[in-house]
C-alpha positions, 0 to 999 in steps of 0.5 A: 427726568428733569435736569437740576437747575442752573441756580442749584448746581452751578455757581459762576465766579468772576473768572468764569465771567470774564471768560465768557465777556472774552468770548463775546468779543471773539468767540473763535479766540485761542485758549492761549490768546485768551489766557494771556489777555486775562493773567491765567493759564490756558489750562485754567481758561479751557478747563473752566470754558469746557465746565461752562459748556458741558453745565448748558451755560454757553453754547458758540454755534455759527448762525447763517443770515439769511438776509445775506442769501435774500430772504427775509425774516419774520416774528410769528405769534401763534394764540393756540387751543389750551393744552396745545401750545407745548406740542407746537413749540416743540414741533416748531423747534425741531425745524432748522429754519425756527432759531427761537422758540417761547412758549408764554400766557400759561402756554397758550402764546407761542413765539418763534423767529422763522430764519428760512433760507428759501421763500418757498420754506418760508411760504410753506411754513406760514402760508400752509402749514401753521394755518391748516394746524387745527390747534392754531386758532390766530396767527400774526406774523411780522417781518423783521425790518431793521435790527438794532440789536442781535446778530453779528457782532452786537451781544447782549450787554449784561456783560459790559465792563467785566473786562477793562478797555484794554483787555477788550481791545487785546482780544478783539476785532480778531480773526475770529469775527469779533467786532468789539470797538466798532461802530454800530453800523444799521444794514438792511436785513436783506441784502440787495446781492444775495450771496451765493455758496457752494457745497464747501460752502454749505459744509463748513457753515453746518460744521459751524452750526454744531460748534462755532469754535471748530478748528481749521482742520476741523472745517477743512475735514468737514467742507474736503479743503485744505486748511488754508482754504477753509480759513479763507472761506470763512473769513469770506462768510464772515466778512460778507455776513453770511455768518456770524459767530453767536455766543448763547448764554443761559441768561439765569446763569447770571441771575436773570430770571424773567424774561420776556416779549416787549410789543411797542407801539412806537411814533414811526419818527421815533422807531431809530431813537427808540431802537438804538436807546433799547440796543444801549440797555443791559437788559435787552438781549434783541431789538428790531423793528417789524411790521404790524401794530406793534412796531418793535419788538424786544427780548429782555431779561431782568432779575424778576417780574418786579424789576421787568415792572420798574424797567418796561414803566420807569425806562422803557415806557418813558422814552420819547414816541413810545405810545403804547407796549404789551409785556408777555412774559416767557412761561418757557424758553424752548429754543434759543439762537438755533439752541435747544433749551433744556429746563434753563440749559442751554443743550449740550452740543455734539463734538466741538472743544 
């Protein structure tokens, strides 16, 4: 049966608003640290998180980089036989190593975003498995070579000013793994000294792929440390980049339902410009620039195909170096960061607060 939408059973007001701008800039805040920040009680901020969170409207999940680890990663664009783009996106999304899945042109494109931690995965995946699967009739795959926008500490600014400066300087850079007030600093996606971790390691970072608010006693529980251990590995992650803290938004939660793939064709003198202005824009949810004819590569949501028009023509399409730009509307969003999508719910994770 399929789930009410979104738009028909949930009404998010500006308090509900706020707790999710709070999250963003620290997604691991206390309820009792964020309760003060907004002038209410913490009672209030946790009934109304968890009430977000059972409707399928945020999900916090801890995402591993595998840049960190020395893998790359990669967009693939699958053109597949009519009726069979469906059963690919859903196979592709039960995978770990697929953190976003979209089906568009009437279910016959599949995109997905391949985070393998091993090239060996990697390699069997695009090299073997997707090649050999008879309903695959082209794939292209691009590997990610900077990101603008996405991932550690850069969210999708459709919430920007919902907080004042002040309240968002109370919350953050926070031992949660906040960055509000920092500087956007470009690193390469894939480090020259890949990190390495143990079994701790590897336990505490799958506790947080199920829930990226988990408690310290909860992570020590799961890794078999102590608390104070657990909390100084997982600064460690967070500092080195392993991890980052992603707060997931159902985006028609705030009335944004058209989404799509942006394909730019970009001066390769202007790819920074064109990939900084893009991270600027509320609309953008990720930016990077990959390899291939089209050379960066956007997620954007607008409120409807009529606003996606005026916004890829009138400000996207006029910046300076962009040459040429193909729009694919999502039909579906399967997978999102790591999320399973259900309708327009974010699916609802197990345990966590």
């Amino acid at each position: 049966m399929t789930r009410p939408s979104i738009a028909d059973s949930v009404i998010l007001d500006p308090e509900d608003v706020r707790i999710l701008r709070a999250l963003q800039i620290d997604p691991r805040v206390g309820f009792a640290a964020m309760a003060t920040v907004l002038g209410v009680s913490e009672l209030t901020v946790a009934r109304r998180y968890r009430r977000l969170r059972r409707a399928g409207l945020v999900r916090v999940i801890g995402v591993v980089d595998p840049g960190a680890l020395g893998q790359s990663r990669w967009m693939v664009r699958l053109r597949c036989r009519p009726g069979s783009g469906t059963a690919i996106a859903e196979a592709l999304a039960q995978r770990d190593d697929i953190s976003w899945v979209a089906l568009s042109a009437a279910g016959s494109e599949v995109t997905c975003a391949v985070r393998s931690r091993s090239a060996q995965q990697r390699d069997d995946l695009l090299g073997r498995r997707l090649p050999r699967t008879a309903a695959v009739l082209d794939l292209q795959a691009s590997v990610m070579l900077r990101q603008f926008l996405g991932g550690r500490g850069h969210y999708w600014a459709a919430l920007a000013g919902t907080l004042t400066p002040e309240q968002e300087s109370a919350l953050g850079p926070g031992s949660g793994g906040g960055t509000v007030d920092r500087p956007f600093i470009e690193q390469p996606v894939v480090r020259a000294h890949p990190a390495e971790l143990d079994a701790h390691d590897e336990r505490l970072l799958a506790t947080l792929a199920a829930d990226g608010r988990a408690s310290l006693v909860d992570l020590a529980a799961a890794a078999d440390l102590t608390p104070g251990r657990a909390s100084r590995r997982l600064q460690a992650l967070l500092a080195n980049g392993v991890v980052h803290i992603d707060v997931e938004i159902a985006p028609i939660a705030l009335g944004y339902r058209a989404r799509a793939n942006l394909w730019l064709r970009v001066h390769p003198a202007e790819i920074k410009a064109v990939g900084r202005a893009m991270a600027q824009m509320p609309e953008v949810g990720f930016a990077a620039a990959v390899s291939g004819p089209h050379n960066l590569h956007a997620v954007v949501h607008c409120h409807d195909l009529d606003r996606l028009f005026e916004f890829s023509t009138e400000r996207v399409g006029t910046l300076p170096g962009v040459e040429g730009m193909e729009i694919s509307p999502v039909s579906r969003q399967v997978k999102q960061a790591g999320t399973r999508v259900d309708g327009d719910r974010l699916s609802e994770p197990s345990g966590g607060e």
